[in-house]
Each structure stands twice: as structure tokens, then as C-alpha cells.
C-alpha positions in Angstrom: 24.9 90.1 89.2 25.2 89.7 93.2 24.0 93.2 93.8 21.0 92.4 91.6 19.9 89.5 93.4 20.6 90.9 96.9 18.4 93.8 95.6 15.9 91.1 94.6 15.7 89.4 98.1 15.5 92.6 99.5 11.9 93.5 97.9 10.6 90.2 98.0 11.5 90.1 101.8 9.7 93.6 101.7 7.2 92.3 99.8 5.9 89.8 102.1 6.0 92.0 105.1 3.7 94.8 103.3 1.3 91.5 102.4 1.6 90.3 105.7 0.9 93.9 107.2 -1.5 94.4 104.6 -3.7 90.7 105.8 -2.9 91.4 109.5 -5.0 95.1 108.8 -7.7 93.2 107.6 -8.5 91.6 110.6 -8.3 94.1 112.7 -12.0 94.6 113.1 -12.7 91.7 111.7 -15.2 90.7 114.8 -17.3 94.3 114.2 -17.9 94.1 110.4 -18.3 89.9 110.1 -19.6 88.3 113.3 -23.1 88.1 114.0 -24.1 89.3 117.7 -27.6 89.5 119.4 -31.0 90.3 118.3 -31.3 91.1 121.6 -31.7 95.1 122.1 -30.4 95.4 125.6 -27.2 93.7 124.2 -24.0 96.0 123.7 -21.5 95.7 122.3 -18.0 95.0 124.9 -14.4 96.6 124.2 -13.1 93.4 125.5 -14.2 92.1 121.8 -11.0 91.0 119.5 -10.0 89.9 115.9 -6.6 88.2 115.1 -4.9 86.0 112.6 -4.8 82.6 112.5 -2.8 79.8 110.9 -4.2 76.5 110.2 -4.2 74.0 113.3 -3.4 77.0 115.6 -4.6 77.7 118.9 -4.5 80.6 120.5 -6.1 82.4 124.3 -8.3 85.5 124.6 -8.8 86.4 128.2 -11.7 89.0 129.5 -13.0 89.9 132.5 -16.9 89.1 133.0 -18.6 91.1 135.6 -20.9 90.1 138.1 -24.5 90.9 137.4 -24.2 91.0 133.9 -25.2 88.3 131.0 -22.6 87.7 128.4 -22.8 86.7 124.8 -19.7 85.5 122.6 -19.9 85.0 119.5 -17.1 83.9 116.7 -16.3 84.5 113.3 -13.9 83.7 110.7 -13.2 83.9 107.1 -15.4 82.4 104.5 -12.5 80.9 102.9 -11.8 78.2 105.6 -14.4 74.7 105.2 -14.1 73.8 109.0 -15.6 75.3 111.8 -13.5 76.8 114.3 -13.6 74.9 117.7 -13.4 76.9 120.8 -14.2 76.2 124.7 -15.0 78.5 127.2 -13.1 78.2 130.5 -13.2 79.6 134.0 -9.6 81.8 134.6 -9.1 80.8 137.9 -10.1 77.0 137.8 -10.0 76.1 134.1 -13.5 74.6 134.2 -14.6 74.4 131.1 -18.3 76.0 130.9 -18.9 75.1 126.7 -17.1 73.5 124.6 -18.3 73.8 121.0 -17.4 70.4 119.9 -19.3 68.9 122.5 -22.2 70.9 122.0 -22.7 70.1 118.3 -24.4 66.8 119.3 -27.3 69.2 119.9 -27.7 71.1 116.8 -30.1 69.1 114.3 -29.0 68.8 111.0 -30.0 71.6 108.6 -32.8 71.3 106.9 -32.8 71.0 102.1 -31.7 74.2 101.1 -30.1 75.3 104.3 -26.5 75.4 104.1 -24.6 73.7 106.7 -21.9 74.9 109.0 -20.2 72.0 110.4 -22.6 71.2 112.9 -20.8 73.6 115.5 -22.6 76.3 117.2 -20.5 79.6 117.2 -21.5 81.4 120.3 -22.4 81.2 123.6 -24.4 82.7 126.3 -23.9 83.1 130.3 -24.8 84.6 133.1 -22.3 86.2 135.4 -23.0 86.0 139.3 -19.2 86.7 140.5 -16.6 89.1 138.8 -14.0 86.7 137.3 -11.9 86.3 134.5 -12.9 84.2 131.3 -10.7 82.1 129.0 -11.8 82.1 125.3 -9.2 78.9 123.6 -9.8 79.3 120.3 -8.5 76.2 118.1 -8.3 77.0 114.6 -9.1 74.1 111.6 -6.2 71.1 110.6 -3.2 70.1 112.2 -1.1 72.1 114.3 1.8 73.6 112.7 5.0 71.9 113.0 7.6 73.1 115.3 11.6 74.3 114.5 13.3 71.6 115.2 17.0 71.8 116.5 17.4 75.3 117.8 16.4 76.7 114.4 13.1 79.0 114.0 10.8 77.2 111.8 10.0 78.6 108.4 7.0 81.7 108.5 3.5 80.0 107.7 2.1 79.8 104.2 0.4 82.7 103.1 -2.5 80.3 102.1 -3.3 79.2 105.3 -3.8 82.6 107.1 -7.1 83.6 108.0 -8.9 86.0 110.5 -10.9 84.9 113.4 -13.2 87.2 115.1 -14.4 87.1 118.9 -17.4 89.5 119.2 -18.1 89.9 123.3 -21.8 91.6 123.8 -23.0 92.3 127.8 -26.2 93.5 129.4 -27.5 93.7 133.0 -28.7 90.5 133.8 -32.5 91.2 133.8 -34.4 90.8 137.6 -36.8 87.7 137.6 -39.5 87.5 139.8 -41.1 90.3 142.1 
């Protein structure tokens, strides 16, 4: 009878890293087949672009280098299954200015209009222009409370199925186009 429930753990614990495996594949390139870049043409699409998986209330740091004389578009994604916008700010890597902050920004999106579905109010993406080579912090805060901590020295419990989802980061660049003569 021990043996058989030993053997039991065993493939549920196996179990739930194949599932886990098997969601983390999903998001792989997550940010090339569900976020929405530029209708600009000249716009191209940057290696620097990343998907990953998220747990409720997480936050979580993607770092690029932005080059100088180049305009920059990013643009975030995630699942359909989660009812609150992600919130993410865009920061300087040296200085940790913050250049957008999504949440802050919402105040200037007007409400959608009857028949247009709404999407929390937050814009997804933002666009800049790049005068100095530097490096860019993404902080990307996903939807609910943070997850709790272990407490005590012991590792906390792995997160809830339920509450993983993928978040895309879709990075597009072009030469920043001459103005004037």
C-alpha cells in the first residue's frame, strides 16, 4: 500500500511539472503570435522582444538596450483569461527615471465608446525616441495582490495553477526619421 502511494506522488509530482513545462512552452512566443505592434512600415521587429509567465500580483524586470538614433515602440500583451490590465512603467537603467507609467497615463484615454469593449482604461504600449545609447527598464506588474512570502525559513508552496498566465513584451525599432532640411 506504501509503494502504491509513493508511486502515486511520484506521477502527480510528474504531472505538474509536464503541465507546468507544458504552460511555460506556451508563452514562449507569446509576444510574436498575440501582441499587437505598429502599423508603422518602417517598424521592425527587435530580438530584444520577450514573453514569460506570470503569477497574479507579480512583478517582474525586462531590461534592453535602446540605441541612439533609433525610435522605439513597446508594446504588451497578456492572456485573455486575466480581467485587469497589466501595469507597467518604463524606466531609465541608469537613473530610474521613470519615462511612462501606464497607470498614470490612463487619465488620458477617453472612455470607449457603446459597442466598444473596454480594456481597463490603460494604454499597452509606448513610444520614444532614443538620442543616447542606454539601457531601458520594462517593470512589469502583473494584476492582484502580490503573492505571499515563505515565512520562517521554509519555501512557500508553488503558485496555483489558476493564476498563471503569459505576458508578452513586443520591442519594435526604426531609424529615427530626419525632420527638417
Amino acid at each position: 500500500m506504501k509503494s502504491m502511494n509513493k508511486l502515486i506522488s511520484v506521477l502527480l509530482f510528474v504531472g505538474c511539472l509536464i503541465s507546468g513545462n507544458i504552460i511555460a512552452q506556451e508563452c514562449s512566443n507569446f509576444h510574436k503570435k498575440k501582441c499587437y505592434g505598429s502599423d508603422d512600415p518602417f517598424m521592425r521587429y527587435n530580438t530584444q522582444s520577450k514573453s514569460g509567465m506570470f503569477v497574479l500580483g507579480h512583478t517582474s524586470d525586462l531590461v534592453f538596450v535602446a540605441h541612439a538614433g533609433q525610435d522605439y515602440r513597446v508594446s504588451l500583451c497578456q492572456d485573455k483569461d486575466v480581467e485587469e490590465p497589466i501595469k507597467f512603467k518604463v524606466m531609465d537603467g541608469r537613473s530610474k527615471e521613470v519615462l511612462f507609467d501606464n497607470e498614470s497615463a490612463a487619465i488620458d484615454i477617453p472612455a470607449p465608446e457603446e459597442g466598444e469593449e473596454a480594456d481597463g482604461g490603460l494604454p499597452m504600449y509606448f513610444e520614444f525616441s532614443c538620442e543616447v545609447t542606454k539601457k531601458i527598464i520594462v517593470r512589469i506588474t502583473a494584476p492582484g495582490p502580490p503573492p505571499e512570502e515563505g515565512g520562517k525559513g521554509k519555501k512557500s508552496d508553488e503558485p496555483d495553477p489558476e493564476s498563471l498566465f503569459c505576458v508578452g513584451v513586443l520591442l519594435e525599432n526604426m531609424p529615427t526619421p530626419k525632420l527638417g532640411f
